[in-house]
N, C-alpha and C positions, 0 to 999 in steps of 0.2 A: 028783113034781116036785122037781128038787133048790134048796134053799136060796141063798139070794146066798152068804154066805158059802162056801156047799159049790164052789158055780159059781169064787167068786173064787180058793180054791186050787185048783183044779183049772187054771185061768188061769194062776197065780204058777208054780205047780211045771213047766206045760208050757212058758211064758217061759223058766225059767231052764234045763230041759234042751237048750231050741235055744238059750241062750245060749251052755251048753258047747261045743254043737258047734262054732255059732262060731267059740270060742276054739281048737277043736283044728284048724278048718277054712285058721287062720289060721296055728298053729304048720306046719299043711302046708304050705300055702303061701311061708311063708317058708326052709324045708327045700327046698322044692321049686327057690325062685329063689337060692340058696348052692349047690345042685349046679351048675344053671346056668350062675351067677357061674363056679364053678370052672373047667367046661365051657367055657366063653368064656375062660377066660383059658391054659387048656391048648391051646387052639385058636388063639391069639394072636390073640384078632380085634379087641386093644386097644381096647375099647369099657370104661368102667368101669360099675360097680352103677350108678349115675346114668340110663346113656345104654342101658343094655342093660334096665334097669326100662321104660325113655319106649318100647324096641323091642316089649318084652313085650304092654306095654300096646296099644299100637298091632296087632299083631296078632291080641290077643282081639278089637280091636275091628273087626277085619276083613279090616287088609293085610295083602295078600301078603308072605311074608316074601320070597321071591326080590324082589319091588318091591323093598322094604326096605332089602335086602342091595345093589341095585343103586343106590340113590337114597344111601346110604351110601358106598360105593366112588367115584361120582362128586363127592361132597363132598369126600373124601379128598382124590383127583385133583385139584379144584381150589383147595381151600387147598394142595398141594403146590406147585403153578404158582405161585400167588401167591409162597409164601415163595421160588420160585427166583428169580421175576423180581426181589425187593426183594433178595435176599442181587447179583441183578449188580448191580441200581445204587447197591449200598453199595459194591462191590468197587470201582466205575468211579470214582464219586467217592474212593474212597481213592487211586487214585492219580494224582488228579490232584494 
């Protein structure tokens, strides 16, 4: 029967190897979402690190990324309409 002690490093040493992983788990992943970043922006899909990380995440966690892609586009679409409709009635009251 091995010792507390014996038990405790054997704890300590196996902790801190999964902590490395971790850490290398972690440099992947961030390698992983900088190609991406670039990918998106090679792609011109004007999404920044911000809003392409919230997309990431969202699809780990289950959505469709076509959803996604689609619920995106129609936002687009409608903040566009917006700013047309405000840019005529600035236009309209200018000349009055």
């Amino acid at each position: 029967m091995k010792k507390n002690s014996e038990m405790g490093s054997a704890t300590r040493a196996s902790t801190s190897s999964n902590a490395g992983s971790g850490s290398n788990q972690t440099v992947a992943a961030r390698e992983a979402f900088q190609v991406l970043l670039e990918l998106s922006k090679l792609l011109n899909t004007g999404l920044d690190a911000e809003t392409l990380a919230i997309c990431v995440r969202l699809c780990e966690n289950g959505v469709k990324p076509e959803a996604l892609a689609l619920v995106i586009n129609q936002a687009r679409q409608g903040v566009s309409k917006s700013n047309s409709s405000s840019n005529v009635a600035t236009n309209f009251d200018a000349k009055r």
